[in-house]
SEKOLDREN-450619 format. One line per 3 residues: number of its first residue (from 1); for each residue x, y, z of N, C-alpha, C. Coordinates in pm, whole numbers, plus 50000, padded with zeros to 5 digits. Example, Ala and Ser with C-alpha at 12.3 -4.5 7.8 and 13.67 -1.06 7.14 Angstrom:
<sites>
1 = 51319,49431,50780,51230,49550,50780,51320,49670,50780; 51285,49775,50708,51367,49894,50714,51290,50003,50787
</sites>
This chain:
<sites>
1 = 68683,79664,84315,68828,79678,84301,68879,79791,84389; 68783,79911,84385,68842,80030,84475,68841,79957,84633; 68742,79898,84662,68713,79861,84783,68856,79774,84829
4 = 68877,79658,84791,69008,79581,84772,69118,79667,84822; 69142,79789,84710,69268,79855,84756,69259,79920,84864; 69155,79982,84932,69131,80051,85063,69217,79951,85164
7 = 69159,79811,85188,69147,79743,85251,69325,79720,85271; 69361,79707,85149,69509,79665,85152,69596,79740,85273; 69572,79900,85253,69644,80008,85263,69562,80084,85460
10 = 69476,80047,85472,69410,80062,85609,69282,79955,85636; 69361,79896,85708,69285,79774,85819,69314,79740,85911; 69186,79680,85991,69163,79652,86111,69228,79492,86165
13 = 69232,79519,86264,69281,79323,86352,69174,79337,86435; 69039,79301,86462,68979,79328,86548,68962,79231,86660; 68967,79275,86730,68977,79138,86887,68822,79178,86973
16 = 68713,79100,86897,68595,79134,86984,68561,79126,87167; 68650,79040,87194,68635,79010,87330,68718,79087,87398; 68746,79198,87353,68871,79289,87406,68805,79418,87501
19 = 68782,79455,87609,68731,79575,87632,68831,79682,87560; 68916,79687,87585,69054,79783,87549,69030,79801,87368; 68973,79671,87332,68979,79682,87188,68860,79805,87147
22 = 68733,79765,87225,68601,79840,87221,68610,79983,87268; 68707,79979,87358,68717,80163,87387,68778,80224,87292; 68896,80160,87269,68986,80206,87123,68890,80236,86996
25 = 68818,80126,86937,68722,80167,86867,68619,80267,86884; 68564,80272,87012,68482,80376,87051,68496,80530,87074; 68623,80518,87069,68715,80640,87016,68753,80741,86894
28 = 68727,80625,86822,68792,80598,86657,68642,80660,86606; 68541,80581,86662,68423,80574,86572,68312,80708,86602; 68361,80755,86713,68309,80892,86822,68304,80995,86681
31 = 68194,81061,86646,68113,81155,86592,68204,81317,86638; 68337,81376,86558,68356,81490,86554,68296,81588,86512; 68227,81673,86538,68162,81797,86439,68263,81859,86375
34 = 68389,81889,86457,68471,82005,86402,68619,81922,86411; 68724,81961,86322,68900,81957,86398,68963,81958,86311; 69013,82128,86374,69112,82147,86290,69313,82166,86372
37 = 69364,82105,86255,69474,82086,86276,69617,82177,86252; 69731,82248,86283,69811,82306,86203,69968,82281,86274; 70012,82196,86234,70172,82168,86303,70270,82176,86186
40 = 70382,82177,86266,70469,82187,86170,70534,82081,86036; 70489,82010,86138,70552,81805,86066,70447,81734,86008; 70478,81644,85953,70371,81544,85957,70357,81412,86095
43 = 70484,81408,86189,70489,81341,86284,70428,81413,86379; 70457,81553,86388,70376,81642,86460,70213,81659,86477; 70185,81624,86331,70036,81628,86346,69996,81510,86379
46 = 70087,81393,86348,70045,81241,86378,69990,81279,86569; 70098,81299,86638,70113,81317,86774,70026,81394,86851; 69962,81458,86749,69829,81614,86840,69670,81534,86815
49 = 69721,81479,86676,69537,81378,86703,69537,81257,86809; 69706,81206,86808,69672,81062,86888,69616,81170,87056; 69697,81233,87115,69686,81290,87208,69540,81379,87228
52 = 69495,81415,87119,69355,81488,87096,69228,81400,87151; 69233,81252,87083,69127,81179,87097,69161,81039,87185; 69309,81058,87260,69359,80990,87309,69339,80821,87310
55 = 69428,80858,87184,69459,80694,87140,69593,80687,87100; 69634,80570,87185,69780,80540,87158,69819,80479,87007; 69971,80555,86957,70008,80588,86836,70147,80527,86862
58 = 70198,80404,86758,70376,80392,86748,70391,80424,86556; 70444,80527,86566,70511,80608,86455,70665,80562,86407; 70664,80543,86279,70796,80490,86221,70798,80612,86065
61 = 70887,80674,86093,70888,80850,86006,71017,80808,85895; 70991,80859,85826,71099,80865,85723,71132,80975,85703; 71237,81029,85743,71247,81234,85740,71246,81256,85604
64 = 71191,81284,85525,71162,81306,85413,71123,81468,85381; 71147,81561,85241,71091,81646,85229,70932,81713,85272; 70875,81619,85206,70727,81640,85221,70667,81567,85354
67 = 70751,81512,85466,70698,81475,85583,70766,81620,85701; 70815,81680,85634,70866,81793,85708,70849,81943,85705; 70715,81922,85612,70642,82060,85600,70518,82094,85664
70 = 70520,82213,85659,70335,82186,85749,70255,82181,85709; 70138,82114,85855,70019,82096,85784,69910,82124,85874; 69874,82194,85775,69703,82244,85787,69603,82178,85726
73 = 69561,82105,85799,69420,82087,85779,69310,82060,85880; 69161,82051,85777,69007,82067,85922,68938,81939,85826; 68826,81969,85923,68749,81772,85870,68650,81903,85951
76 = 68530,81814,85892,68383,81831,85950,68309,81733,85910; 68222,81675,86059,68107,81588,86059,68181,81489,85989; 68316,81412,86087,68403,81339,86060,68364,81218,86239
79 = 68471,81178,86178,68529,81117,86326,68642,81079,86330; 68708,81045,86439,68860,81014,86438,68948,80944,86355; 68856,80810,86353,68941,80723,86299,68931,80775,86109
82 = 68866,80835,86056,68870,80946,85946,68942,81027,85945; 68988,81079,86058,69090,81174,86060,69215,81133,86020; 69229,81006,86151,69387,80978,86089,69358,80928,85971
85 = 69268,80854,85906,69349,80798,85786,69306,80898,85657; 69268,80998,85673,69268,81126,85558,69422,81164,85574; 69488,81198,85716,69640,81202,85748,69732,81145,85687
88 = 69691,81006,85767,69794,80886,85649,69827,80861,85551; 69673,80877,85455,69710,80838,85342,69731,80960,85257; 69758,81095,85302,69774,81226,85237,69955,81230,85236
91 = 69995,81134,85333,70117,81151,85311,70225,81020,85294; 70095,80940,85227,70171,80783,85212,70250,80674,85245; 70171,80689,85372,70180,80602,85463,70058,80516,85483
94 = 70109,80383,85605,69998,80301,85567,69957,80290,85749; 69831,80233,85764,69758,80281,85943,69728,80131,85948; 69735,80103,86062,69694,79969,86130,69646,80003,86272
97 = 69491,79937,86290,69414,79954,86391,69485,79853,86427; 69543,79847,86566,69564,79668,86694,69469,79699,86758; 69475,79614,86880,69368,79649,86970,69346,79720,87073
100 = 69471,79741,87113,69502,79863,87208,69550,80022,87134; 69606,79996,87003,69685,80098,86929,69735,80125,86822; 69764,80242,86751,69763,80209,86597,69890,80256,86594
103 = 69928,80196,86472,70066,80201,86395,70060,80258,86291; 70156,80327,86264,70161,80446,86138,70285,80382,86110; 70298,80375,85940,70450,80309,85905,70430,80341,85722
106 = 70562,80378,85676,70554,80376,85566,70519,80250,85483; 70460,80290,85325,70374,80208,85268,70491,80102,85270; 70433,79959,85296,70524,79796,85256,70609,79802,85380
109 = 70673,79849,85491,70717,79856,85592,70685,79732,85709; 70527,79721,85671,70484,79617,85782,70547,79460,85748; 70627,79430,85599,70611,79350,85577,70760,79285,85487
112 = 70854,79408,85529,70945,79451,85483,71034,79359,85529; 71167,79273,85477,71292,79189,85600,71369,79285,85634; 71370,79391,85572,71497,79489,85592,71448,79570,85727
115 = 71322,79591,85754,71271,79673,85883,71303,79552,86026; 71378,79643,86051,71408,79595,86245,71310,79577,86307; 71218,79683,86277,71085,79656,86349,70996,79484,86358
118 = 71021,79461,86244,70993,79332,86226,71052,79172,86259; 71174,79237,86325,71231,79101,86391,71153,79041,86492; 71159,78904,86507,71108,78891,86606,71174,78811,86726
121 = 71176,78854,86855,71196,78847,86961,71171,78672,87039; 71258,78591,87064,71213,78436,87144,71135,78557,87220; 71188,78565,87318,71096,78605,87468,71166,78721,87517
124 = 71041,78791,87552,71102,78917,87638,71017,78965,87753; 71060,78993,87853,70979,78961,87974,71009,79058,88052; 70915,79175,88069,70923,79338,88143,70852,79291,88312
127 = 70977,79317,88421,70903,79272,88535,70938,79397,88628; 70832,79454,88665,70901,79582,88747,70974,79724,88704; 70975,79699,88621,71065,79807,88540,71026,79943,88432
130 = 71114,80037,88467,71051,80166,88385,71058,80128,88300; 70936,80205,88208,70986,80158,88019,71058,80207,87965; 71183,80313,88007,71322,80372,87949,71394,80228,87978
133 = 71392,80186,88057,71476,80083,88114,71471,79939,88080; 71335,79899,88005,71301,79785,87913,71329,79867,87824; 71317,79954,87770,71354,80040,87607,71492,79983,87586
136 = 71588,80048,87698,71731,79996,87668,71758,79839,87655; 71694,79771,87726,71734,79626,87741,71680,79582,87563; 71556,79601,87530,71503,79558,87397,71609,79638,87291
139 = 71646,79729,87306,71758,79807,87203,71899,79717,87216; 71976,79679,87301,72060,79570,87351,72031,79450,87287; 71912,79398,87297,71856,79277,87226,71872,79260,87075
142 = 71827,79392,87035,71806,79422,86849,71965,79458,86867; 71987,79512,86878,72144,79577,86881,72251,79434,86811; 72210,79337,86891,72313,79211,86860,72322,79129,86706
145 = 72169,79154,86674,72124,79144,86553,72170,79251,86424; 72132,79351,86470,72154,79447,86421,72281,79478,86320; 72359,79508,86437,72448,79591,86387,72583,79453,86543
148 = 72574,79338,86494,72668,79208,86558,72787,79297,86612; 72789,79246,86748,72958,79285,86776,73050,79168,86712; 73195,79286,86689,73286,79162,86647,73341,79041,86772
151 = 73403,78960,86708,73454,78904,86828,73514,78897,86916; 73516,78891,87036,73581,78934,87120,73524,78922,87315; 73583,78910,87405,73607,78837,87529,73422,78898,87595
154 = 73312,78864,87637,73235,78911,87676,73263,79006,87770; 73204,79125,87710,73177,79213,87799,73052,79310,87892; 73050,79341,88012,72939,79397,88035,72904,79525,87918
157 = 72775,79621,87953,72790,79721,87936,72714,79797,88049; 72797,79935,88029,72762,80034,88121,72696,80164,88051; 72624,80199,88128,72557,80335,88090,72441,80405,88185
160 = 72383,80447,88119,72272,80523,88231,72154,80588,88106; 72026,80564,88214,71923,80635,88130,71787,80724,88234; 71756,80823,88150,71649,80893,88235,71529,80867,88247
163 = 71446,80866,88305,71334,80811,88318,71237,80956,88345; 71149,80983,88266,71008,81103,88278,70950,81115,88365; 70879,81171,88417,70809,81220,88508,70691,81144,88543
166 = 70658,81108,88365,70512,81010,88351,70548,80873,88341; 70694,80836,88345,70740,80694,88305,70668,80609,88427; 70638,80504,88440,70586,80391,88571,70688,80251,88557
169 = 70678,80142,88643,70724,80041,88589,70624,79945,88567; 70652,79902,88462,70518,79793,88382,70580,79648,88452; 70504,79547,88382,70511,79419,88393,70425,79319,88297
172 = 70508,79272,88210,70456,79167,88112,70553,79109,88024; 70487,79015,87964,70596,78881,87890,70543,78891,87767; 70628,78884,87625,70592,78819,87541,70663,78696,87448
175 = 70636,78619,87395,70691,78532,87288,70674,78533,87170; 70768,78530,87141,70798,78566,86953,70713,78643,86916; 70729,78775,86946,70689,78944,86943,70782,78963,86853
178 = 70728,79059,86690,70810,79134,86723,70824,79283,86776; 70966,79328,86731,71039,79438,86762,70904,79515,86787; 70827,79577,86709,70719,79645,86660,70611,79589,86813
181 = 70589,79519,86846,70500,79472,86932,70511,79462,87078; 70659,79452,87038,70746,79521,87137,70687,79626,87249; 70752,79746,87163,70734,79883,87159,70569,79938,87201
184 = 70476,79827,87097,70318,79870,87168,70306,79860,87276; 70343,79747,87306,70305,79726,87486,70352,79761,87550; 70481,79837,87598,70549,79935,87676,70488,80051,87642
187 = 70412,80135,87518,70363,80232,87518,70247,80171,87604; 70129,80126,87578,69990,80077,87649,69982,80038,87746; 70127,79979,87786,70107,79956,87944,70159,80078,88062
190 = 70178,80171,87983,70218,80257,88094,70177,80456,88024; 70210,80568,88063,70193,80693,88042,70248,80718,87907; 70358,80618,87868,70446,80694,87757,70353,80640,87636
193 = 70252,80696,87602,70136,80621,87523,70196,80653,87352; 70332,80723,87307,70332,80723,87186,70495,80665,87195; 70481,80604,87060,70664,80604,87045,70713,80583,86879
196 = 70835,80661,86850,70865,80725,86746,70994,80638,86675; 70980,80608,86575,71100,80529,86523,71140,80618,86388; 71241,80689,86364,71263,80767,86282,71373,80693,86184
199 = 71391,80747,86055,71471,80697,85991,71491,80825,85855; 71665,80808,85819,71672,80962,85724,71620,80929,85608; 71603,81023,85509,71531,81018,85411,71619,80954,85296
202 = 71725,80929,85287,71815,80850,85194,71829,80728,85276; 71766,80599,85240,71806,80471,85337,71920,80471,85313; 71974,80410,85483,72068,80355,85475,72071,80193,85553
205 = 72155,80141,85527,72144,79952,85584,72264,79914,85694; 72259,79871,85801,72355,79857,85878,72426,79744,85825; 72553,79666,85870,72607,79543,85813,72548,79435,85806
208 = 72443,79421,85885,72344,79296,85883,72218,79313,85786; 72201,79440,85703,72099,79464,85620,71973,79503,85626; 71990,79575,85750,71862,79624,85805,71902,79790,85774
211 = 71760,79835,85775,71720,80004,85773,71780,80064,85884; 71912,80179,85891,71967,80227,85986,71861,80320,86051; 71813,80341,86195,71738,80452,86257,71783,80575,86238
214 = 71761,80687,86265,71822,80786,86275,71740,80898,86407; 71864,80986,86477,71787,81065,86547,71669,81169,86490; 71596,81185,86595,71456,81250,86547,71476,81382,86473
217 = 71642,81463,86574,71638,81611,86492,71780,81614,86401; 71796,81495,86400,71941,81490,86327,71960,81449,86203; 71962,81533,86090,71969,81496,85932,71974,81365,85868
220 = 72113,81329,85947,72154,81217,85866,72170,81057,85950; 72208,80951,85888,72166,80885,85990,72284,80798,86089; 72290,80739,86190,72337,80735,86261,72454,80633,86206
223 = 72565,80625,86325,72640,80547,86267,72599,80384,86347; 72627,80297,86295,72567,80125,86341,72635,80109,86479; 72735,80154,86523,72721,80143,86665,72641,80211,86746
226 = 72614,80265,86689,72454,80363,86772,72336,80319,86725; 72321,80225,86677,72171,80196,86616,72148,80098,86709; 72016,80013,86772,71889,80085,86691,71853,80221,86837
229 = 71810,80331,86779,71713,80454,86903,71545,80459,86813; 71499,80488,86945,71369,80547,86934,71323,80566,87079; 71252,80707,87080,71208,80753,87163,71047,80716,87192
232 = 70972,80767,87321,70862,80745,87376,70829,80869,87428; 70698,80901,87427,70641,81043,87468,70527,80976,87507; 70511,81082,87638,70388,81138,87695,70293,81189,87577
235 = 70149,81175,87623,70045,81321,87550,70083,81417,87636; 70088,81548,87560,70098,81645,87598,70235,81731,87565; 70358,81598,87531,70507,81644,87517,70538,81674,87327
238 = 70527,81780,87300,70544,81837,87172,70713,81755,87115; 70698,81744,86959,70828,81691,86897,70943,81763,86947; 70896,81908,86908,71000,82014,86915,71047,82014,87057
241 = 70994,81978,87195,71035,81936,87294,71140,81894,87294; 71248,81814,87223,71344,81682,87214,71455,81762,87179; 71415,81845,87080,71521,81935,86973,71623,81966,87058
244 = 71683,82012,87178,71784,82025,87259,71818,81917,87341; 71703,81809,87368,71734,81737,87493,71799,81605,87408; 71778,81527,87270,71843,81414,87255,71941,81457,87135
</sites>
């Protein structure tokens, strides 16, 4: 019975014929003697192990009290993939090995109608392009769903976005992805190997009945013409990094 519930709450998709799958694992399964940890967040510490043992991480945070305190902790004569999920499940959340990358998401989230993350996409098809720049087009996409414009004469839109230092332009297609799967493969196919979907600690639902996002350093949560955001990081680019720039 204990075994059962493990299983529920952290498991694997394993794709044997995968090299990408086998390094990922070989990562996971790699023999730590020592590691110790002390950040301020709990997204923070999510972000220093993926970057530590470099394995790509898409994070979905609930700003919550107890996800916003720090944390200290060490493991010995561990290994990675022990690490994160002593992490995870210390702060009740649930871990999913893919094959390129793991997903951190609050518990029932993966499976949730109300999570955006979970829509899924006919086709979306990245050709040439930075992944700020498929970021916006897939946010445009959910956007329509989302949070529907009213009616009214088609219009373009205009705007502008920055692109990192480490950003590249990828290239790939998927079909009936979702949102969530999205997001992996623009992290894995290029430098921006983590990406962050935040949401405030009192849900809120846009008019179509989905979980409103919220900014990463901003209390409360956004209003539905601004939904859906989430950001992408480099290893190496700290949370607290953002705190002035978005």
């Amino acid at each position: 019975m204990m075994m059962s519930t493990f299983l529920a709450v952290f498991f694997l998709v394993p794709l044997p014929h995968s090299s990408e799958q086998h390094n990922l694992q070989g990562k996971l399964r790699a023999a730590v003697d020592k590691y110790v940890i002390s950040e301020e967040t709990f997204p923070s510490a999510l972000i220093k192990v993926s970057e530590r043992f470099e394995v790509p991480m898409g994070i979905e945070w609930i700003k919550s009290p107890e996800t916003l305190r720090s944390v200290n902790l060490s493991w010995s004569h561990t290994t990675a993939n022990q690490i994160v999920e002593s992490l995870t499940r210390q702060f009740g959340y649930e871990l999913q090995v893919k094959d390129e990358i793991i997903n951190v998401f609050p518990r029932g989230r993966l499976r949730d109608e109300h999570d955006l993350l979970n829509l899924r996409i006919k086709s979306f098809a990245v050709r040439d392009e930075y992944v700020e720049q498929a970021s916006r087009r897939l946010q445009a996409v959910v956007k329509r769903t989302v949070t529907p414009p009213s009616p009214s004469p088609q219009l373009g839109e205009a705007g502008s976005f920055s692109v990192s230092s480490k950003d590249r332009k990828v290239n790939f297609a998927l079909q009936n992805a979702t949102v969530r799967e999205i997001l992996d493969q623009l992290s894995i196919s290029s430098a921006l190997k983590i990406w962050i979907v935040s949401y405030p600690e009192k849900a809120t639902k846009t008019q179509s009945g989905f979980y409103g996002t919220a900014a990463l350093h901003v209390p409360g949560p956004l209003a539905d013409e601004d939904q859906p955001v989430w950001v992408f990081l480099p290893w190496g680019t700290p949370l607290s990094s953002l705190r002035q720039s978005r």
